[in-house]
C-alpha positions in Angstrom: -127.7 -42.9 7.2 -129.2 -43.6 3.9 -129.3 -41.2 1.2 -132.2 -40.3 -0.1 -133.6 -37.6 -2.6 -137.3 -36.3 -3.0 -138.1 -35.9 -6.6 -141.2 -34.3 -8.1 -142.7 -36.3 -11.2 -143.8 -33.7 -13.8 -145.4 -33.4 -17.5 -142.3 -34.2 -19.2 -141.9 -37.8 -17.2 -145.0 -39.0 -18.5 -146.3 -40.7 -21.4 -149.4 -40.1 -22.9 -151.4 -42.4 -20.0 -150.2 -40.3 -17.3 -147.7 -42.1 -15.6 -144.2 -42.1 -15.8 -142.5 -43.4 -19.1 -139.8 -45.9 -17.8 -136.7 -44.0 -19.9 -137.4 -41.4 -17.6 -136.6 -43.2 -14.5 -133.4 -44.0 -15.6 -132.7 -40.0 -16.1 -133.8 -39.9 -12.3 -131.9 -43.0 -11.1 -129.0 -40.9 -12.8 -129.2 -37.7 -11.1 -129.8 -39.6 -7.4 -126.1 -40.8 -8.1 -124.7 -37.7 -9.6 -126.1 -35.8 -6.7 -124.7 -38.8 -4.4 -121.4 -38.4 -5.6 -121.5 -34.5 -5.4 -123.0 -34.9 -1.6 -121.1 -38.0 0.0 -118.5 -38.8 -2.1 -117.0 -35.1 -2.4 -116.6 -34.9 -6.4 -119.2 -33.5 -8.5 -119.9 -35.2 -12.0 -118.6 -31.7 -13.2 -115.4 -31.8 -12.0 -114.7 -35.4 -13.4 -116.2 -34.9 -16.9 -114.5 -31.5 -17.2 -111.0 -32.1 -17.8 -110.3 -34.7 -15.5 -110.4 -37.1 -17.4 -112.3 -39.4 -15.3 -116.0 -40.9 -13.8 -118.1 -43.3 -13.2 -119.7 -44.3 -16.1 -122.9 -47.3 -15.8 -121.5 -50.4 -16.8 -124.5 -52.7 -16.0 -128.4 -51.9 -14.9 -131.5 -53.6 -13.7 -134.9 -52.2 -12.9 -138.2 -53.3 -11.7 -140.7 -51.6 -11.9 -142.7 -52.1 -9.3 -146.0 -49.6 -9.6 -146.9 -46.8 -11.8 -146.0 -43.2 -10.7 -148.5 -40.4 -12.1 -147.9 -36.5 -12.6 -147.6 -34.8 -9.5 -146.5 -37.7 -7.5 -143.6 -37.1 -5.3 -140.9 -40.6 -5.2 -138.6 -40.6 -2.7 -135.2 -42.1 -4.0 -133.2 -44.1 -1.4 -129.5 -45.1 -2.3 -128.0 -48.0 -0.5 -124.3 -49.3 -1.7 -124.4 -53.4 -2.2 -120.7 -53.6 -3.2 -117.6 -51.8 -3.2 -114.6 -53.5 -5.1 -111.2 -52.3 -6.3 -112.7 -50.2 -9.1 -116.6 -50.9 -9.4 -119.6 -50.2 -7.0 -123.0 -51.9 -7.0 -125.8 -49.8 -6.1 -129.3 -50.2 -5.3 -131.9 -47.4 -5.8 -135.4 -47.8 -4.6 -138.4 -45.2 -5.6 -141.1 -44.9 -3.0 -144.5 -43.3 -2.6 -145.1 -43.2 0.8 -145.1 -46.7 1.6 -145.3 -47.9 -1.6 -142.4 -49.2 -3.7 -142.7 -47.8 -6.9 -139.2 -49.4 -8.5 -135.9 -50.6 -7.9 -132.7 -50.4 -10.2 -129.8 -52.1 -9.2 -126.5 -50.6 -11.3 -123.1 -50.8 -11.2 -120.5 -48.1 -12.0 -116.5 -48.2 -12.5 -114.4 -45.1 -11.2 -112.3 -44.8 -14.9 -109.4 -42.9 -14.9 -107.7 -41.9 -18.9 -110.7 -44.1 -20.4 -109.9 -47.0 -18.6 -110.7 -48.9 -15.7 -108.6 -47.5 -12.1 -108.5 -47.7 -8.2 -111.1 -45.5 -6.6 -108.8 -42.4 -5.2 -108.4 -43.1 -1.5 -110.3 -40.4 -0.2 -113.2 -41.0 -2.5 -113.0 -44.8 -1.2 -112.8 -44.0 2.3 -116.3 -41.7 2.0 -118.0 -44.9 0.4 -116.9 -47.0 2.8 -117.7 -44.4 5.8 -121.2 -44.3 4.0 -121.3 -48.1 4.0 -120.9 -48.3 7.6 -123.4 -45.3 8.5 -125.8 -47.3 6.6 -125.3 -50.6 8.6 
């Protein structure tokens, strides 16, 4: 099982040439993981940010961008996890167009807990890893 999310590219991801305006990619890549983390992992960005005191904040990011994507275009986003260590994850996210790969970002997030650097909660570690081994 991979995770995967259709998204629509509309007026306000472009640049004046008509395609997507790479900042906006990153705002995509973004909500494939917050909705990721809301669908697999069980804990909605909301209900880290809000009081919890804790999330998963980037801490590293790559992209390549592969081909262009114009208005109207819809990109399927893929997830796949890489690496799961005590407190980090390494993600890659690929953007497709049918068959064509339109980028990949490879990012890594931390689970913080009080600001700082923790131990993913057991039950949020053992979705991951369930997810890990779906994917296999």
């Amino acid at each position: 099982m991979t995770y995967t999310r259709e998204i629509q590219i509309e007026f306000n991801h472009c640049d004046p040439a008509g395609i997507v305006f790479y900042p906006r990619y990153f705002e995509m890549t973004n909500s494939v993981v917050e909705n990721f983390f809301n669908d697999v992992v069980g804990r909605s960005f909301a209900s880290m940010h809000r009081g919890a005191d804790n999330g998963v904040p980037t801490v590293a990011l790559a992209a390549e961008f592969v081909a262009p994507s114009r208005l109207g275009d819809k990109v399927l986003f893929s997830l796949g996890i890489e690496k799961l260590g005590r407190s980090s994850i390494s993600l890659m996210i690929e953007g497709h167009m049918g068959a064509e790969l339109r980028l990949r970002v490879a990012l890594t997030l931390v689970w913080i807990d009080g600001m700082k650097s923790a131990t993913w909660p057991d039950a949020m570690r053992a979705r991951l890893v369930a997810y890990m081994e779906d994917a296999a």
